[in-house]
C-alpha positions in Angstrom: 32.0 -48.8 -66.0 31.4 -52.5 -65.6 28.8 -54.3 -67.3 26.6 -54.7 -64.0 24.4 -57.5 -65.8 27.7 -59.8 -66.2 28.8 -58.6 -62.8 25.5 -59.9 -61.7 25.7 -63.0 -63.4 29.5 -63.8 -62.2 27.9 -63.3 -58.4 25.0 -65.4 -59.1 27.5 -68.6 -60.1 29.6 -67.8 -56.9 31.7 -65.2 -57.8 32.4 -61.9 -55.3 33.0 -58.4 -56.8 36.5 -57.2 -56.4 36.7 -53.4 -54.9 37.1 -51.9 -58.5 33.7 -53.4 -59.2 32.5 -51.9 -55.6 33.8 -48.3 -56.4 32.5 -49.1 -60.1 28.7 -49.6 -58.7 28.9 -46.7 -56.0 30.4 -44.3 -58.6 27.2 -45.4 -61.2 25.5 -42.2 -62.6 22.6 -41.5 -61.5 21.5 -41.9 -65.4 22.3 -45.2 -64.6 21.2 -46.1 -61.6 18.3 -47.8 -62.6 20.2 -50.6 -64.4 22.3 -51.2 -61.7 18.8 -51.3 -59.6 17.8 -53.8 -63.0 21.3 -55.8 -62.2 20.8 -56.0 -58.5 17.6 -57.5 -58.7 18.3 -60.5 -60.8 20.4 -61.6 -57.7 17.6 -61.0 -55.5 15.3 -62.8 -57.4 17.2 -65.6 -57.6 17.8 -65.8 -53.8 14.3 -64.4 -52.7 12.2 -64.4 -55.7 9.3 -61.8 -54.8 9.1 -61.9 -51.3 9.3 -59.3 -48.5 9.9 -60.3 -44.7 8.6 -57.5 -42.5 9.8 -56.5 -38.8 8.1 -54.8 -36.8 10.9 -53.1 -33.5 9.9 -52.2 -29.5 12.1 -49.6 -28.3 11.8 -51.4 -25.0 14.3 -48.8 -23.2 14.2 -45.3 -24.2 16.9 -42.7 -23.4 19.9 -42.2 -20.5 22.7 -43.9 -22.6 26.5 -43.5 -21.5 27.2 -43.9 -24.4 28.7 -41.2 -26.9 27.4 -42.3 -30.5 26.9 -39.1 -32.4 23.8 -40.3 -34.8 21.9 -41.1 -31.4 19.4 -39.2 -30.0 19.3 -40.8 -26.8 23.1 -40.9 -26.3 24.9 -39.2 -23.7 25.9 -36.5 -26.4 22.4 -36.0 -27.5 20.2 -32.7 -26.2 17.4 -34.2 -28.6 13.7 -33.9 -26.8 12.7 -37.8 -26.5 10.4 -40.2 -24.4 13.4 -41.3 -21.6 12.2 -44.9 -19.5 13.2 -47.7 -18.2 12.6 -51.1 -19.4 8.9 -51.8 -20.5 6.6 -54.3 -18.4 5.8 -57.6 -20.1 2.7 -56.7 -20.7 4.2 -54.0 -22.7 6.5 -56.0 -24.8 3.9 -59.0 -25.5 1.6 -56.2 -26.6 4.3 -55.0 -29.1 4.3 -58.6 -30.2 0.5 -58.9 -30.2 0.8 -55.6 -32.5 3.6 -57.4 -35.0 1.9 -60.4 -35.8 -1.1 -58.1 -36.6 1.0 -56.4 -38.8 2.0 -59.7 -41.0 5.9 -59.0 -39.0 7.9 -62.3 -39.4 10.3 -60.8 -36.7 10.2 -58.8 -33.6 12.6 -56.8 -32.6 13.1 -55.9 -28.8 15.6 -52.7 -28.2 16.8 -50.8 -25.2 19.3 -48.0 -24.8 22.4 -48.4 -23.1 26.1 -49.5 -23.6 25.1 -53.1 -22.4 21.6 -54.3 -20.3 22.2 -55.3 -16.5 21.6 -59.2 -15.5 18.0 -58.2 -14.1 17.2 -56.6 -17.4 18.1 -59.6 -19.1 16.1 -62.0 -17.0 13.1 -59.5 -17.5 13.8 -60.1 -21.3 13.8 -63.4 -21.0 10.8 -64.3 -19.0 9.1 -62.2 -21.9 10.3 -63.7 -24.4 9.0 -66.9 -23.4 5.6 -65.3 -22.8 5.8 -64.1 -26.1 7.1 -67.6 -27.4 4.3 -69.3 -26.1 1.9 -67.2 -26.7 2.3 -65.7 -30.7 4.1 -67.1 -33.8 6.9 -64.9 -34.7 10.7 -64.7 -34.3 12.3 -62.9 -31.4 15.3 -60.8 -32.2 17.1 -58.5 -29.3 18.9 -55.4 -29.6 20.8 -55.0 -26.2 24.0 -53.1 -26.4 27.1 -54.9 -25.5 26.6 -58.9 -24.7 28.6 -61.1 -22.5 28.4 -65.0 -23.4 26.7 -65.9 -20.6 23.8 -63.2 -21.3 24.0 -64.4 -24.8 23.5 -67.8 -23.3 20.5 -66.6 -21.0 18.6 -65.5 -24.2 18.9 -68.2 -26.5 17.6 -70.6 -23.5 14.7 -67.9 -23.4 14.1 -68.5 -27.0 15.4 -65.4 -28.8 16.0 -66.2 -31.8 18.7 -63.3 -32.8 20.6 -60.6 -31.7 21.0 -57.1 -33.4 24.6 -55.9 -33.4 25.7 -53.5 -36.4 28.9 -52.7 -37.0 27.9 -49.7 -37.8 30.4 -49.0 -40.2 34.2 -49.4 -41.2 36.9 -49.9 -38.5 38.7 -47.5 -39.9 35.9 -44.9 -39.0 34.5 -45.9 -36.2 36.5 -43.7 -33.8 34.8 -40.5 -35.8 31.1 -41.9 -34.7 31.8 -43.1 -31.3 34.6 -43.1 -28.7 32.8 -44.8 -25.6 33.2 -48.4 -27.1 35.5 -49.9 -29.8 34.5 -51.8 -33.1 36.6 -54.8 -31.3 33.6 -54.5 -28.9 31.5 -54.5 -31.1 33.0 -57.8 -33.0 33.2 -59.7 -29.7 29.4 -59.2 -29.1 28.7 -60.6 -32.1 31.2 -63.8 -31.8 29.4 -64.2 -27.7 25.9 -64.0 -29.8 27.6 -66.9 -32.4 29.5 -69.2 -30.0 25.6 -69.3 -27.8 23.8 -70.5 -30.7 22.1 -67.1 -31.6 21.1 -65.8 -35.2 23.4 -62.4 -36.4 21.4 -59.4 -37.4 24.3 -57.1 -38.4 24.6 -54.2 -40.6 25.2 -50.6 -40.7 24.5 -46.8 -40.7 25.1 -44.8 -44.1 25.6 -40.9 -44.0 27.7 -40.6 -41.5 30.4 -38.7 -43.4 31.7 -42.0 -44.1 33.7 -42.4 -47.4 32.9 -45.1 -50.0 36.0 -46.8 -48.9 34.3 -46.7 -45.3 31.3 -48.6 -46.9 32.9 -50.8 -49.1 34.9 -51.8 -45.8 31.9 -52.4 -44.0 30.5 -54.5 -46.9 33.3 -56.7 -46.8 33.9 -57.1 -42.9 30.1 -58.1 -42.8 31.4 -61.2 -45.0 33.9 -62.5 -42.1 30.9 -62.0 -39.7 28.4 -64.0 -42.0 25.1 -62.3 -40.4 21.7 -64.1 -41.0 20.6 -60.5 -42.2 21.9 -57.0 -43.1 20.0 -53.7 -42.0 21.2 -51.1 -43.6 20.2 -47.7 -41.9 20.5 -44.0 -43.7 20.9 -41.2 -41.3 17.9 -39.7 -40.1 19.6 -36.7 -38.4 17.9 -35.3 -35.2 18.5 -32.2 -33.9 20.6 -32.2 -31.1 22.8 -34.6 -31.9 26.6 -34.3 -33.3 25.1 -35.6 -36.6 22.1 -33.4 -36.8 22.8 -31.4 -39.9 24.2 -34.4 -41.9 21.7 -34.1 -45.0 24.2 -35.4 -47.4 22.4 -38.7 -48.8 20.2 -38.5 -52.1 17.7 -41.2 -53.1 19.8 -42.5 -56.4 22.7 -42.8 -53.8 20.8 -44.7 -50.8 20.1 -47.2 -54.0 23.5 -47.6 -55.4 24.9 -48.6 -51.6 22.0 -51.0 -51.1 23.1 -52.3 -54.9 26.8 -52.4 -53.5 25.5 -54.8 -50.1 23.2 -57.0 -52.6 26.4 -57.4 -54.7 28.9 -58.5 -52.0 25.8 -60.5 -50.1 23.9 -62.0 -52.8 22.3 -64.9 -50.5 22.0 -62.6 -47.4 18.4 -61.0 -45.9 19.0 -57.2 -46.6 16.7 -55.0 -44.7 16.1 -51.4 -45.5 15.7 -50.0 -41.9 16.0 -46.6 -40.2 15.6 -43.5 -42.0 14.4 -45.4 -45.5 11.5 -42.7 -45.0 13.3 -39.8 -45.3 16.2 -40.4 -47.2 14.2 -42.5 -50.3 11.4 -40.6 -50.5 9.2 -41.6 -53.4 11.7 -43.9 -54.6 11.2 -46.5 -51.3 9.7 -48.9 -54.0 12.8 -49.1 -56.0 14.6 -50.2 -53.2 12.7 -53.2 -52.7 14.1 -54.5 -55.9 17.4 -54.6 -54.2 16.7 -55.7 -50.6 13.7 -58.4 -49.6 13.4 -57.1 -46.3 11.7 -53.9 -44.1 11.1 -52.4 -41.1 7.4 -51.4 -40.4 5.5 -49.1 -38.1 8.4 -46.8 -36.8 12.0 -46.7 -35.0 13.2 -45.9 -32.3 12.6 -42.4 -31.9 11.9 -41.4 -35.1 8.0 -42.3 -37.5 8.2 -45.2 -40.1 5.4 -45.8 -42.6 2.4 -47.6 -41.1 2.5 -51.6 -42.0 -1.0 -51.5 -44.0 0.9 -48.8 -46.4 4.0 -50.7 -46.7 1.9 -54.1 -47.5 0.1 -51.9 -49.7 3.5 -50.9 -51.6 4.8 -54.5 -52.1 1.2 -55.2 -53.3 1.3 -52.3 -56.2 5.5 -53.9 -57.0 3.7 -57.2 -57.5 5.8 -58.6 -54.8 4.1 -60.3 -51.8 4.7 -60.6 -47.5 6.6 -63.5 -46.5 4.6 -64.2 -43.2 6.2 -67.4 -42.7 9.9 -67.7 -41.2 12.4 -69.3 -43.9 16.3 -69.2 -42.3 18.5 -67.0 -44.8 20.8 -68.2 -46.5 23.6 -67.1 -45.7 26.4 -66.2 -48.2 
């Protein structure tokens, strides 16, 4: 077992952990866990000190998804009960705005279903985005599906300041999750999002089946696609999808892999998102010692915690809400 302090050290003066070190931290005890937590969070400190950026999402297009990824509950493969509509108004998605900056949200996040959105979608999108833009100060970030360059073009004229992609997880893997689309696809949206001038917001879904080789994969893959920021989802499973009786993750373990991302991406955002709720559990504070970012107020089909209890958390950690937007670092 490493020394995780040293290792922490060596990352903070530029060095990268070698895949020993990565198995090393995954395999951790969970005796132990809390030092690597300890070790983690002298590189966060140094790169964010205290703060937490909060993002608030709109799942802007619910449901009727061609598309056949198995942790979905609105894919194609999914007999799960949810809301199913098309794209919102733009009343609709500047009130989700109005409701983020309420919330102290530094970001908001606009979603929709789908393997990519039609050029009418996009234009609706982007004639709310600069409603939203002139209207409330907050960053816009878009999760869309598949992007060609020219609707990653569109956007960023619009004023989006991001696009979510995730890679989900490793290459290697990715044919066990989902068949309808390739992780090459899912590369070459994030290089149209990059080439048009657009932030990254790219991460991944843990407890999937995946191995730690699958995660330490993804980890490093992230590096060659230098996002802005990392969301790191746990699987929430719903019933009626393939995935829905995937209850593999444990608390100490959701830490150690958001240890082993704060490792490889010292200077990066890292945002626990989806299913931190069910899968931490009463140890959702700890995790903000590792990452410096969260989602608020809910997903996409499934509940989040309410932003006045999650301000109310990094109050009690002695932490405090980064309201204003600083660019990550990037490392």
């Amino acid at each position: 077992m490493p020394d995780f302090q040293l290792l922490a050290e060596t990352v903070i003066e530029g060095g990268t952990p070698t895949r020993q070190d990565c198995q090393a931290i995954l395999g951790t005890p969970d005796t132990q866990t809390l030092d690597l937590v300890n070790a983690a969070f002298r590189i966060r400190q140094q790169y964010f000190g205290k703060t937490v950026r909060l993002q608030m999402l709109l799942n802007a297009k619910s449901g009727a998804c061609q598309e056949d990824c198995h942790y979905c509950s609105q894919s194609s493969v999914s007999s799960a009960p949810i809301d199913r509509y098309a794209l919102v108004s733009l009343d609709e998605m500047r009130e989700g705005a109005r409701r983020a900056v309420a919330a102290k949200a530094q970001r908001y996040c606009v979603v929709m279903s789908g393997r990519s959105p039609l050029d009418r979608e996009i234009r609706d999108i982007a004639t709310a985005v600069r409603h939203i833009k002139e209207e409330f100060p907050i960053q816009v970030c878009c999760s869309l599906g598949l992007l060609s360059q020219d609707q990653a073009q569109e956007l960023k004229a619009a004023g989006v300041d991001r696009i979510n992609h995730n890679l989900n997880t490793s290459e290697a893997y990715h044919p066990a999750i989902c068949t309808t689309h390739t992780y090459k696809d899912r590369v070459t949206t994030l290089k149209n999002a990059r080439a048009a001038g657009l932030e990254l917001c790219s991460g991944g879904i843990i407890g999937m089946g995946e191995q730690d080789e699958d995660l330490i994969d993804l980890a490093f893959a992230l590096r060659e696609v230098s996002p802005d920021s990392i969301p790191i989802n746990m699987l929430h499973p719903i019933a009626g999808t393939p995935l829905g009786d995937n209850h593999h993750l444990t608390p100490q373990q959701c830490l150690r892999i958001l240890c082993l991302f704060r490792f490889v991406h010292p200077r990066t955002e890292i945002r626990i998102a989806g299913g931190r709720e069910f899968n931490l559990r009463t140890l959702q504070p700890l995790a903000l010692y590792v990452a410096d970012s969260l989602f608020v107020d809910g997903y996409l089909t499934t509940p989040g915690q309410p932003a006045s209890d999650a301000q109310k958390m990094i109050e009690d950690l002695g932490f405090e809400v980064q309201a204003d937007y600083l660019p990550a670092l990037t490392g």
